[in-house]
C-alpha positions as protocol buffer text, in pm:
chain_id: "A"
residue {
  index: 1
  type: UNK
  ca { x: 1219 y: 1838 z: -2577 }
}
residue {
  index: 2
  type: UNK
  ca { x: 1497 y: 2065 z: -2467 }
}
residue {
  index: 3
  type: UNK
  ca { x: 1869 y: 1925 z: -2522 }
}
residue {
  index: 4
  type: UNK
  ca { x: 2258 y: 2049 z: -2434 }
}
residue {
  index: 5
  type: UNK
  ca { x: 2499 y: 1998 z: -2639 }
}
residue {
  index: 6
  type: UNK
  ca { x: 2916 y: 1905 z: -2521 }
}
residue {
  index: 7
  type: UNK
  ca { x: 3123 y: 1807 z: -2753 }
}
residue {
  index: 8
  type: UNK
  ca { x: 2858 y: 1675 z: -3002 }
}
residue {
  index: 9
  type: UNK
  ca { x: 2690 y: 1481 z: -2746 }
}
residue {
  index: 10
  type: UNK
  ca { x: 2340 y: 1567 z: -2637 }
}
residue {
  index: 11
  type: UNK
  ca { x: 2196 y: 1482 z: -2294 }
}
residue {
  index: 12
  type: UNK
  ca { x: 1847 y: 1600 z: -2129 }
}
residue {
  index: 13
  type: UNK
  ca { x: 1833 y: 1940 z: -1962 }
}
residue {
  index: 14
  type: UNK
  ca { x: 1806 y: 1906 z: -1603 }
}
residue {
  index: 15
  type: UNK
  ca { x: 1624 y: 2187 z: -1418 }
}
residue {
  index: 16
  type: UNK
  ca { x: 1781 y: 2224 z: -1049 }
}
residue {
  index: 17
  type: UNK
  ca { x: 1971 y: 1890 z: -1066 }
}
residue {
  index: 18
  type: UNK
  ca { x: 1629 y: 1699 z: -1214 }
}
residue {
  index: 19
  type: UNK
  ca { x: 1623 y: 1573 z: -1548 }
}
residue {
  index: 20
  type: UNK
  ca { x: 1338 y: 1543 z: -1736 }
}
residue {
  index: 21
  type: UNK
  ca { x: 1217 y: 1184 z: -1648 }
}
residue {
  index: 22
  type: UNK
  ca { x: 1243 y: 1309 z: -1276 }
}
residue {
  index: 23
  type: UNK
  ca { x: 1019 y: 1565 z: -1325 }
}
residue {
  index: 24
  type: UNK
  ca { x: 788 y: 1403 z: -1549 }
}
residue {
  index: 25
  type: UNK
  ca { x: 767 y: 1124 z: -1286 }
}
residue {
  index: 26
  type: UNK
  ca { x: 677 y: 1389 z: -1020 }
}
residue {
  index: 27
  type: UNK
  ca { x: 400 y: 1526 z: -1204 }
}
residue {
  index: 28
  type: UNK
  ca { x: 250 y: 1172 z: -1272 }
}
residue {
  index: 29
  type: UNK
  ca { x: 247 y: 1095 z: -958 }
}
residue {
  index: 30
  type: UNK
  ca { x: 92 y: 1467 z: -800 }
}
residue {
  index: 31
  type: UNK
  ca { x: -197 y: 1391 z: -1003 }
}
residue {
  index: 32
  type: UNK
  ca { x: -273 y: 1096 z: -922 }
}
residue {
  index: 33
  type: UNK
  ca { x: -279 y: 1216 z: -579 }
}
residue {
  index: 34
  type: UNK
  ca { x: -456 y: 1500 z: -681 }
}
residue {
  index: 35
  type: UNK
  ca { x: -743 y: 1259 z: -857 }
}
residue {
  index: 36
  type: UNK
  ca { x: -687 y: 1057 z: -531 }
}
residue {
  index: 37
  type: UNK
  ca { x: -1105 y: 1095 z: -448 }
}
residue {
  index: 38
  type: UNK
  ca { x: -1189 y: 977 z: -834 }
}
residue {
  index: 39
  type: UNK
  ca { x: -913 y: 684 z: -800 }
}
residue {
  index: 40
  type: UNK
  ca { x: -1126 y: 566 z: -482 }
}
residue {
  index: 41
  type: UNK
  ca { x: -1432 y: 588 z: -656 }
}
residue {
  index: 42
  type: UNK
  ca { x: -1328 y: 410 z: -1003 }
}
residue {
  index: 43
  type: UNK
  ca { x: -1154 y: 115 z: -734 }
}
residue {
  index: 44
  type: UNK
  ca { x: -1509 y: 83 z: -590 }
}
residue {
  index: 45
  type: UNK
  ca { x: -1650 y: 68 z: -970 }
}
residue {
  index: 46
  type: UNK
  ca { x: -1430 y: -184 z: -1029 }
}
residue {
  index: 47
  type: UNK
  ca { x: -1446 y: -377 z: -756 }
}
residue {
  index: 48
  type: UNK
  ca { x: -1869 y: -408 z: -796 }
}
residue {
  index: 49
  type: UNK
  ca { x: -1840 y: -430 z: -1188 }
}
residue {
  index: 50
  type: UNK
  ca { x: -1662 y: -781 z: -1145 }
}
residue {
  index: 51
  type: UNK
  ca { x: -1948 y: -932 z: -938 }
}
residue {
  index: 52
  type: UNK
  ca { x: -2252 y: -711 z: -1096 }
}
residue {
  index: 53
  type: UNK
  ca { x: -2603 y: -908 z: -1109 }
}
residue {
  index: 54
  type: UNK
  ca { x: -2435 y: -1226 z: -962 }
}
residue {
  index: 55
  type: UNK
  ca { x: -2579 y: -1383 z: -645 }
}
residue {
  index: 56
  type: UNK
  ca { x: -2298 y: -1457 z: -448 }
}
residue {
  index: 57
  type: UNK
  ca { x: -2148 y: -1075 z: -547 }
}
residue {
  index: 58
  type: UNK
  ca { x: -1856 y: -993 z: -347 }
}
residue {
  index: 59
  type: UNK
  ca { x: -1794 y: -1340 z: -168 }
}
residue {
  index: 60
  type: UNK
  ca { x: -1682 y: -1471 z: -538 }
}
residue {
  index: 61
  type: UNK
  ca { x: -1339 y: -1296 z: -438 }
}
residue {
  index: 62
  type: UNK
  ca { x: -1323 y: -1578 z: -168 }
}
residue {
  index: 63
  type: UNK
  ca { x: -1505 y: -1866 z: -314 }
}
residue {
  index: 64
  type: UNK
  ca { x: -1250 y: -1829 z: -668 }
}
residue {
  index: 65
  type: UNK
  ca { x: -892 y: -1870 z: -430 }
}
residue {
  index: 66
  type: UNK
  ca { x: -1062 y: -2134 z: -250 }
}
residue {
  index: 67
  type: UNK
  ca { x: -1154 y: -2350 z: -531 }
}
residue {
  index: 68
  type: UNK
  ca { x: -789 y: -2271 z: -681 }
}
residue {
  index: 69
  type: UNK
  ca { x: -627 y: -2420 z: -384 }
}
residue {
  index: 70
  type: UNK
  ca { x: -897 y: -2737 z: -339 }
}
residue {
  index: 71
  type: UNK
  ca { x: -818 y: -2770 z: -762 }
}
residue {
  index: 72
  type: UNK
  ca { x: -440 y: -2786 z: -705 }
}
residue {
  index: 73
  type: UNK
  ca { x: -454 y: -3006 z: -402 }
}
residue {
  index: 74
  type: UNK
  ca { x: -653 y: -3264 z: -589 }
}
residue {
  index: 75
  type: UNK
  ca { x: -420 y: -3206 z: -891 }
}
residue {
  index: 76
  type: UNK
  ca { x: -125 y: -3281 z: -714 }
}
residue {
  index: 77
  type: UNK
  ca { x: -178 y: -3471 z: -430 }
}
residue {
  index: 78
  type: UNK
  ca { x: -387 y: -3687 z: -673 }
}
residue {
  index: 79
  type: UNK
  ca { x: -290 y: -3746 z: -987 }
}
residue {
  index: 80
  type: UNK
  ca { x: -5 y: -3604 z: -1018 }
}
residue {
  index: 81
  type: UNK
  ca { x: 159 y: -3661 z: -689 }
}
residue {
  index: 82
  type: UNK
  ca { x: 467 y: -3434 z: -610 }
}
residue {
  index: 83
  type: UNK
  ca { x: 709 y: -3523 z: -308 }
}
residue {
  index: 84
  type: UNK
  ca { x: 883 y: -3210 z: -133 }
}
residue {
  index: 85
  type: UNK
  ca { x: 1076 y: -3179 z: 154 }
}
residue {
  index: 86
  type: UNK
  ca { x: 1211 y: -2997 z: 412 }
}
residue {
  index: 87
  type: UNK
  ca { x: 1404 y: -2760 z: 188 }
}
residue {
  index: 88
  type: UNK
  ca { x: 1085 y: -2653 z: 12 }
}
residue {
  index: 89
  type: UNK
  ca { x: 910 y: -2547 z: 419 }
}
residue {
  index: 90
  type: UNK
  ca { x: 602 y: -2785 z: 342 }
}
residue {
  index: 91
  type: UNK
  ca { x: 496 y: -3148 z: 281 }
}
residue {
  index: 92
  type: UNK
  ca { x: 144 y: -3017 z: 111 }
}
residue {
  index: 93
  type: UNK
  ca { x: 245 y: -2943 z: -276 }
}
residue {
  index: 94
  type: UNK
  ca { x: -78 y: -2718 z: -281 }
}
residue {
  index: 95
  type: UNK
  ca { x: 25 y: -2447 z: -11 }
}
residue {
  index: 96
  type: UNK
  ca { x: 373 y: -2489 z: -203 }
}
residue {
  index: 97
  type: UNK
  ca { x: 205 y: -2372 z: -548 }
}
residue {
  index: 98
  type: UNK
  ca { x: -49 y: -2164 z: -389 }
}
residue {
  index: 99
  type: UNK
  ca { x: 248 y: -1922 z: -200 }
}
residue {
  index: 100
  type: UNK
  ca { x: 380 y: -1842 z: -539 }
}
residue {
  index: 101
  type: UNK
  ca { x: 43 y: -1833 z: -759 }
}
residue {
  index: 102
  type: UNK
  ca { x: -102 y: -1560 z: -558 }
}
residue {
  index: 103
  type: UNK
  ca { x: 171 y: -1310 z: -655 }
}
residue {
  index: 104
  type: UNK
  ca { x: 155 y: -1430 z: -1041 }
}
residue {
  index: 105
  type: UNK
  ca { x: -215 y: -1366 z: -1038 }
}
residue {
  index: 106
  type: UNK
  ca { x: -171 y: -1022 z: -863 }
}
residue {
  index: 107
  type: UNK
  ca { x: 65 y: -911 z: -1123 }
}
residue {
  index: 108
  type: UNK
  ca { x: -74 y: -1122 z: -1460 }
}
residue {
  index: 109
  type: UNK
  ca { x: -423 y: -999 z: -1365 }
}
residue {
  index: 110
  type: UNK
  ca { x: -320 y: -607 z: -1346 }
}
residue {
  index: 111
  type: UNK
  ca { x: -93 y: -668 z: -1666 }
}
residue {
  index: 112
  type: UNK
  ca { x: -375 y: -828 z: -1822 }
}
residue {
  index: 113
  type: UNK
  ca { x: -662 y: -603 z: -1723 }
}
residue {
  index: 114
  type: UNK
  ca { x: -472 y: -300 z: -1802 }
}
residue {
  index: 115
  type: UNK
  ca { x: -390 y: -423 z: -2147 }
}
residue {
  index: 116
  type: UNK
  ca { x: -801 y: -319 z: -2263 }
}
residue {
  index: 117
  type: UNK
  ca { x: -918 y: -81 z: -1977 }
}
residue {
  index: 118
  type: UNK
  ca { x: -848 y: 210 z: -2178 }
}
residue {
  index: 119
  type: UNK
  ca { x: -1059 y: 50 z: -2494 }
}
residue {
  index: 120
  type: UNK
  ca { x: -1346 y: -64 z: -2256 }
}
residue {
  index: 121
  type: UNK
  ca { x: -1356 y: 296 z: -2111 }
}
residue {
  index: 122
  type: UNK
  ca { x: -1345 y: 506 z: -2417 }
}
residue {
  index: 123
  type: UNK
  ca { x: -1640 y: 730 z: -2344 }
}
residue {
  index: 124
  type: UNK
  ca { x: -1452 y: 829 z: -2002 }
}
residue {
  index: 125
  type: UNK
  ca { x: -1164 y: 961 z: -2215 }
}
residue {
  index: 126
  type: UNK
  ca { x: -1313 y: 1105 z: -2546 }
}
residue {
  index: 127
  type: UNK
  ca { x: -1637 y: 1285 z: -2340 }
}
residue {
  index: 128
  type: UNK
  ca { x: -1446 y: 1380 z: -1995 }
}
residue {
  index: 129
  type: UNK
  ca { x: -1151 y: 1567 z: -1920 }
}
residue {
  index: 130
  type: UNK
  ca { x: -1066 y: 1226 z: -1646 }
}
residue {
  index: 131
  type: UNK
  ca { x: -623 y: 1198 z: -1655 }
}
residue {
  index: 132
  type: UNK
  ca { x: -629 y: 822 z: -1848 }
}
residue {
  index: 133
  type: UNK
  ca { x: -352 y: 665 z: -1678 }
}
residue {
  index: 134
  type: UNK
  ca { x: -555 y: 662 z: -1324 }
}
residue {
  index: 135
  type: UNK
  ca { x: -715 y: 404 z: -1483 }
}
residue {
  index: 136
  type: UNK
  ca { x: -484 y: 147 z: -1477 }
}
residue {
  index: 137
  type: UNK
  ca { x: -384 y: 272 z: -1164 }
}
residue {
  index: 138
  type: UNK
  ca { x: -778 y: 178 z: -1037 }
}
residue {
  index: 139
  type: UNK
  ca { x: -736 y: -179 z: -1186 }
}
residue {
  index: 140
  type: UNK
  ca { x: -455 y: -248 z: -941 }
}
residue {
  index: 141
  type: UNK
  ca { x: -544 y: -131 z: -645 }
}
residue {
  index: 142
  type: UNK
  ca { x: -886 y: -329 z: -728 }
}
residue {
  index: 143
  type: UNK
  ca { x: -640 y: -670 z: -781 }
}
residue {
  index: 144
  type: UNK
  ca { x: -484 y: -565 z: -454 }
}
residue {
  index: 145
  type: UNK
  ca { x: -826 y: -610 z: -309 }
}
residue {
  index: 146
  type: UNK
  ca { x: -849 y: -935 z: -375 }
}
residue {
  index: 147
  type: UNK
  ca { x: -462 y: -1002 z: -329 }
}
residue {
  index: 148
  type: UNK
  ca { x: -522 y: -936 z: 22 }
}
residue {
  index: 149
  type: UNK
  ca { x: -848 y: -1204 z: 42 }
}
residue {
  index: 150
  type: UNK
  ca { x: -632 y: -1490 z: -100 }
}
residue {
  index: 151
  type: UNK
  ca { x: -338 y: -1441 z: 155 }
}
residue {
  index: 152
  type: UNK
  ca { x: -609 y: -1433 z: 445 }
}
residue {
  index: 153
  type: UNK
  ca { x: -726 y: -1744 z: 295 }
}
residue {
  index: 154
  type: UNK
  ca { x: -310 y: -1863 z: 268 }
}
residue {
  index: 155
  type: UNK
  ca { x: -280 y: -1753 z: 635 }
}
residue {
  index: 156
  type: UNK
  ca { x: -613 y: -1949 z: 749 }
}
residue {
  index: 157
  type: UNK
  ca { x: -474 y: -2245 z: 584 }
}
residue {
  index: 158
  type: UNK
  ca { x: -108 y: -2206 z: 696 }
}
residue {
  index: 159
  type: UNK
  ca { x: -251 y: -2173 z: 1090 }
}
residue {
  index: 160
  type: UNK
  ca { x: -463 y: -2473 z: 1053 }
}
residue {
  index: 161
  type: UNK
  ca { x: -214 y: -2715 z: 869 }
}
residue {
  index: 162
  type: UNK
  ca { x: 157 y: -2547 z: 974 }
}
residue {
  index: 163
  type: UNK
  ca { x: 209 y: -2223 z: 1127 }
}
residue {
  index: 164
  type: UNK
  ca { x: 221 y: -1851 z: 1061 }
}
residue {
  index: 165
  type: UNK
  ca { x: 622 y: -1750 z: 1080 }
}
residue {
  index: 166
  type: UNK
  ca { x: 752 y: -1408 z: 1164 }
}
residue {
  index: 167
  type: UNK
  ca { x: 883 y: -1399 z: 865 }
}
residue {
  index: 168
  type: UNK
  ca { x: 584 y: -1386 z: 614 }
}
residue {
  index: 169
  type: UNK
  ca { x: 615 y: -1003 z: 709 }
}
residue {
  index: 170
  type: UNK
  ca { x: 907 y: -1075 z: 411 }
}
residue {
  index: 171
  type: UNK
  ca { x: 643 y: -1043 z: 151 }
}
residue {
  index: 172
  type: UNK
  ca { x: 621 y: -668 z: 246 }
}
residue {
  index: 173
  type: UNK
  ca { x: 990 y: -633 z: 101 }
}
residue {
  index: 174
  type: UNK
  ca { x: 851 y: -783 z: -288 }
}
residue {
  index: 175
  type: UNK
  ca { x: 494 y: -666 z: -302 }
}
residue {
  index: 176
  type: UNK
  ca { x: 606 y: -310 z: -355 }
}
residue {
  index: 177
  type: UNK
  ca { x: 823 y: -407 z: -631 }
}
residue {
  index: 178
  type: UNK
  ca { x: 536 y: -624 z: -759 }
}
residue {
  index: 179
  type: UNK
  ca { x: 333 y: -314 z: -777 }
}
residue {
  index: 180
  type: UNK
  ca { x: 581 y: -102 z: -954 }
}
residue {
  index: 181
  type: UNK
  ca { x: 657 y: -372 z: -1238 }
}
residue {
  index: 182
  type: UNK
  ca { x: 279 y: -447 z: -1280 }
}
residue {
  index: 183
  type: UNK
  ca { x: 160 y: -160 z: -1289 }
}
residue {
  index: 184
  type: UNK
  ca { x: 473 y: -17 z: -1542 }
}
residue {
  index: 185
  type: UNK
  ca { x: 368 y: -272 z: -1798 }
}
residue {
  index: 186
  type: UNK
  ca { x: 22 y: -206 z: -1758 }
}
residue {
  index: 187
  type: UNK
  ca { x: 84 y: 186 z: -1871 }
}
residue {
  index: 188
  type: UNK
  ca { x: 258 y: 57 z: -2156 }
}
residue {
  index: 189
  type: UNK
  ca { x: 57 y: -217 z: -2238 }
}
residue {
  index: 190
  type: UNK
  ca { x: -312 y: 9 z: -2219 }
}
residue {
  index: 191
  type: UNK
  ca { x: -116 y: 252 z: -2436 }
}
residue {
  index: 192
  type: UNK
  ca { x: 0 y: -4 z: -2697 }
}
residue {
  index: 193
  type: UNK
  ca { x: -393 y: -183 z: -2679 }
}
residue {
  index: 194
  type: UNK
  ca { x: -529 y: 156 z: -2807 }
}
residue {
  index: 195
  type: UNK
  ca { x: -325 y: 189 z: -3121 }
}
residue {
  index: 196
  type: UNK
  ca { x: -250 y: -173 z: -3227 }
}
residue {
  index: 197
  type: UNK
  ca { x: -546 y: -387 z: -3090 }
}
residue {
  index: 198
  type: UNK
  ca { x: -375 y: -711 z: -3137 }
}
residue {
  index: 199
  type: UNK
  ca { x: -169 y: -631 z: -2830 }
}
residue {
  index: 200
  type: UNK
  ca { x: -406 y: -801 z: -2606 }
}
residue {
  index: 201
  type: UNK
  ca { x: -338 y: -1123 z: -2813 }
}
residue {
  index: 202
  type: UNK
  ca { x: 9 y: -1088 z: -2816 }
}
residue {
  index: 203
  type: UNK
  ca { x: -28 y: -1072 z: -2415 }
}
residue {
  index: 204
  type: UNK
  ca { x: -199 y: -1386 z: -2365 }
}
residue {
  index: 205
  type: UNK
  ca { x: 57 y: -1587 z: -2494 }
}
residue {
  index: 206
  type: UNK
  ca { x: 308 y: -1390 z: -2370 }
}
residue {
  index: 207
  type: UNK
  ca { x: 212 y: -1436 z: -1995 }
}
residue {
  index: 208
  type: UNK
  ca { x: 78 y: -1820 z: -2066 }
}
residue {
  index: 209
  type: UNK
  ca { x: 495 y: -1913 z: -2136 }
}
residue {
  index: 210
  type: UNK
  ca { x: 608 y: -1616 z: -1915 }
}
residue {
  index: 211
  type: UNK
  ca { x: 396 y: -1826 z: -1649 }
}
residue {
  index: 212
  type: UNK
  ca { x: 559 y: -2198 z: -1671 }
}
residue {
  index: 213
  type: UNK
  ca { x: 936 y: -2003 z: -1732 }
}
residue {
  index: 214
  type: UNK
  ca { x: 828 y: -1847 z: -1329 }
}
residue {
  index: 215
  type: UNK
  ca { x: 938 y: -2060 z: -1062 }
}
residue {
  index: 216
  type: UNK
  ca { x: 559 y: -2108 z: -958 }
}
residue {
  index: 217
  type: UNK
  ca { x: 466 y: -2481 z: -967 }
}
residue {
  index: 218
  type: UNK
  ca { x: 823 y: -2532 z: -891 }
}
residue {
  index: 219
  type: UNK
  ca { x: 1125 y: -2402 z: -693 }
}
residue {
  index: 220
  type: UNK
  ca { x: 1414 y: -2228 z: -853 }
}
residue {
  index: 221
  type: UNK
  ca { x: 1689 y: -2472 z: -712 }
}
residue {
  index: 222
  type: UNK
  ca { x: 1508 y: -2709 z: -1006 }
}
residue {
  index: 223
  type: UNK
  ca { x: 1631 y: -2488 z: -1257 }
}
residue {
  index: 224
  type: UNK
  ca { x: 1873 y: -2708 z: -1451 }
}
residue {
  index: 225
  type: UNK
  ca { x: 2198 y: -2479 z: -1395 }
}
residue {
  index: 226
  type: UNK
  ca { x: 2255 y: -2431 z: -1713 }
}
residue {
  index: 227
  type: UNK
  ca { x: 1960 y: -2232 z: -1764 }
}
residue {
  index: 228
  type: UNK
  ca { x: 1978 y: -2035 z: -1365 }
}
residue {
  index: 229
  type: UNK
  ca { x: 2115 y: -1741 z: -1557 }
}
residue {
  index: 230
  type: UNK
  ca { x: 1789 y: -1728 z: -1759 }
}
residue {
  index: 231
  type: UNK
  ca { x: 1553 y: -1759 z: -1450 }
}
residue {
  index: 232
  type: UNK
  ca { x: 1796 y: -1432 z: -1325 }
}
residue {
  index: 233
  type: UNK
  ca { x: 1633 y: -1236 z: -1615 }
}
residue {
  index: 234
  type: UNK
  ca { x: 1326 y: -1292 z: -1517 }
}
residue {
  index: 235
  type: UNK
  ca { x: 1216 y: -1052 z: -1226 }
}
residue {
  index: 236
  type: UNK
  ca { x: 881 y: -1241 z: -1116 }
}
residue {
  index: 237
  type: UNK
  ca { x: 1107 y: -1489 z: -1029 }
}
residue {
  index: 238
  type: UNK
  ca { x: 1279 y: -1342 z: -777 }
}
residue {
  index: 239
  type: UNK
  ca { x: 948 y: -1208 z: -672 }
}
residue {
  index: 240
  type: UNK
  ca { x: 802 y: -1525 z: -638 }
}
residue {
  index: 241
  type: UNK
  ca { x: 1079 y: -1716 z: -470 }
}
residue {
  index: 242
  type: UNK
  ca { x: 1089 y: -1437 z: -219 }
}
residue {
  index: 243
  type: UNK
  ca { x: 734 y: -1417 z: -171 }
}
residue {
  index: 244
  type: UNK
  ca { x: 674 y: -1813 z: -98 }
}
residue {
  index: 245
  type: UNK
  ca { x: 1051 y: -1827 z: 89 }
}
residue {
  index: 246
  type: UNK
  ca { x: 852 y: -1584 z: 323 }
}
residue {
  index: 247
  type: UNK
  ca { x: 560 y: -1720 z: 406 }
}
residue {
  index: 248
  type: UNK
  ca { x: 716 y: -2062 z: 459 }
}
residue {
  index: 249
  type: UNK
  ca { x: 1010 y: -1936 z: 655 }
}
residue {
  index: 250
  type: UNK
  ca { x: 1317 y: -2021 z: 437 }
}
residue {
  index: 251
  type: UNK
  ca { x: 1652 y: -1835 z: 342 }
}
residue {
  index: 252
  type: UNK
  ca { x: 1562 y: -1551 z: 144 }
}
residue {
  index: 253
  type: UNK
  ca { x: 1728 y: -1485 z: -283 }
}
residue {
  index: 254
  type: UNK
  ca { x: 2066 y: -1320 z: -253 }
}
residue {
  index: 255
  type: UNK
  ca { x: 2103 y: -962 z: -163 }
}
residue {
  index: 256
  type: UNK
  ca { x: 2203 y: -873 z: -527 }
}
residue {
  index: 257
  type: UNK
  ca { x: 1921 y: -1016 z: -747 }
}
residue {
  index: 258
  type: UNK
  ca { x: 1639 y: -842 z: -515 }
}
residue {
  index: 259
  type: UNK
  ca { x: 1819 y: -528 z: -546 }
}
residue {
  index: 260
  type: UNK
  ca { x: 1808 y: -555 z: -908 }
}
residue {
  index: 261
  type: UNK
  ca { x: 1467 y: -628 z: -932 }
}
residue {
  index: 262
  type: UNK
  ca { x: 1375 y: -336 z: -714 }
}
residue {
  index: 263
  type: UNK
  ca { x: 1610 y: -122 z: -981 }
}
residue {
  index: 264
  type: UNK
  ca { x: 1424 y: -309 z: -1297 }
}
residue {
  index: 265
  type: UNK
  ca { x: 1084 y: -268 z: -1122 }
}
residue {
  index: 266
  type: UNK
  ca { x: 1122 y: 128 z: -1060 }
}
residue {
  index: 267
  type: UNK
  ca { x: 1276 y: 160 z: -1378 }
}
residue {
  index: 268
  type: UNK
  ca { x: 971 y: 3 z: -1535 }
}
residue {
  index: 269
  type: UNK
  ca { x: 704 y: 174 z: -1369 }
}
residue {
  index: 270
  type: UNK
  ca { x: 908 y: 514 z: -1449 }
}
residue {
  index: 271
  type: UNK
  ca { x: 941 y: 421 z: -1848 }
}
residue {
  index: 272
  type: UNK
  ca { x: 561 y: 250 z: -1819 }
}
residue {
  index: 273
  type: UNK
  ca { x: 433 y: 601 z: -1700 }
}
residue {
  index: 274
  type: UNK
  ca { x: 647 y: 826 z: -1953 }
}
residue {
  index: 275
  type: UNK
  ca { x: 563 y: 619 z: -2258 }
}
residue {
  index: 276
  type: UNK
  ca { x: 197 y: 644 z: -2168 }
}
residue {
  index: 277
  type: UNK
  ca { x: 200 y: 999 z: -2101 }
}
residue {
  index: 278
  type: UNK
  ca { x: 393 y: 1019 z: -2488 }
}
residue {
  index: 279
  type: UNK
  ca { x: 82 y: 821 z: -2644 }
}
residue {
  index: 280
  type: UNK
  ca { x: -223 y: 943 z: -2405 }
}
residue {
  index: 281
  type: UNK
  ca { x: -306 y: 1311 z: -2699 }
}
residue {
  index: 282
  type: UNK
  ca { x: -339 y: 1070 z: -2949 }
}
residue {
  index: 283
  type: UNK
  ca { x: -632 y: 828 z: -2752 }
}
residue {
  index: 284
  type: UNK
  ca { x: -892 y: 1076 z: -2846 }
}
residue {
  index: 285
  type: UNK
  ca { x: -847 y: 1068 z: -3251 }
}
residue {
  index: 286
  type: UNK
  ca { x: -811 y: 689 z: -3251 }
}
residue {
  index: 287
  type: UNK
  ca { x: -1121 y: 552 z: -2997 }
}
């Protein structure tokens, strides 16, 4: 690493107005469009690895949403009835939940898978010359796979019950940054899961509290406001309010807290990618 020096500072050497994280950043991403052909084909492993030697193989991806959304109606409507109103853009409690669990398991599902998929594929990266980090890269467009099924099972259910509004196109403005921020802490975590295997531990309980502190079974105007500024730090918040505001047609977060999440999500996938490029020559002497 190349620094300059004024006036006993030292910053990073920038190479026609690019500093080093720039360009590292480019070349992460050129190869994994380079690899683009062995990303598809790693997606497709994936994606038949989850349902391999089951009967019902790929129509799992539908039947597991389904059964989500019948468990939290029961749940709910039930025995643990919840009242909302017209500020929350439903009566039914389990399209409420279900608008903001679908991007929590999109990005707890990459985080999560990511954490061992360099572990589980050691023989890919000890006995082939195959760039590591388009692994984790494979394990979320796989969860975007069956991201998509759930929402066409959200929309089904939103036609039937309410209605589709114009503005569930919203989601399109927080699944990007949904993407970046998974898929960030998934380089970091897969990196991390190599050299200290309790990581994966660590994660579970991580994302079991980082789960009931998101705004998911709830809205964030029932954050006590003493404790709003908290729920500010958290980025899947704002990710998940947005997302369910969308699809049930109600005022979007404030201008500023989206635009910091899209800074803290691009920041993350750019420091996820660097720190697992820093920790990817030592994979081979430690799996």
């Amino acid at each position: 690493m190349v620094f300059a020096s004024n006036s006993g500072k030292f910053r990073p050497v920038t190479r026609g107005g690019l500093s080093r994280y720039d360009l590292a950043s480019m070349r992460l991403l050129s190869k994994l469009a380079a690899n683009r052909n062995l990303l598809k084909n790693l997606v497709l492993r994936d994606l038949k690895h989850r349902y391999v030697g089951s009967v019902g193989g790929f129509v799992w991806s539908v039947i597991h949403p389904l059964v989500l959304l019948i468990t939290y109606g029961f749940l709910f409507t039930v025995i643990f009835p919840q009242s909302l109103g017209p500020a929350d853009g439903t009566n039914s409690f389990p399209i409420f939940a279900f608008c903001g669990i679908l991007p929590w398991m999109l990005f707890s599902d990459t985080v999560m898978r990511s954490c061992s998929v360099i572990v589980d594929n050691s023989a890919l990266i000890t006995k082939t010359i195959m760039p590591a980090e388009i692994l984790p890269v494979a394990i979320t467009i796989s969860n975007l796979v069956h991201h998509a099924i759930g929402l066409g099972i959200l929309f089904a259910v939103l036609a039937i019950f309410q209605t589709i509004p114009i503005s569930a196109f919203g989601i399109l403005i927080y699944l990007p940054m949904l993407i970046l921020l998974a898929q960030g802490i998934g380089w970091i975590v897969a990196g991390l899961q190599v050299f200290l295997r309790d990581t994966v531990q660590a994660l579970q309980i991580l994302m079991f509290v980082w789960f009931y502190f998101t705004p998911i079974l709830y809205s964030l105007d029932r954050v006590p406001p003493k404790l709003t500024f908290l729920a500010m730090l958290n980025p899947m918040a704002i990710v998940v309010t947005g997302y369910r505001n969308s699809l049930l047609d109600l005022s979007q977060p404030h201008l500023l807290p989206v635009a910091l999440v899209l800074l803290t999500s691009v920041s993350v996938f750019v420091v996820g990618g660097l720190i697992f490029r820093q920790a990817k020559p030592g994979f081979a002497d430690v799996l």
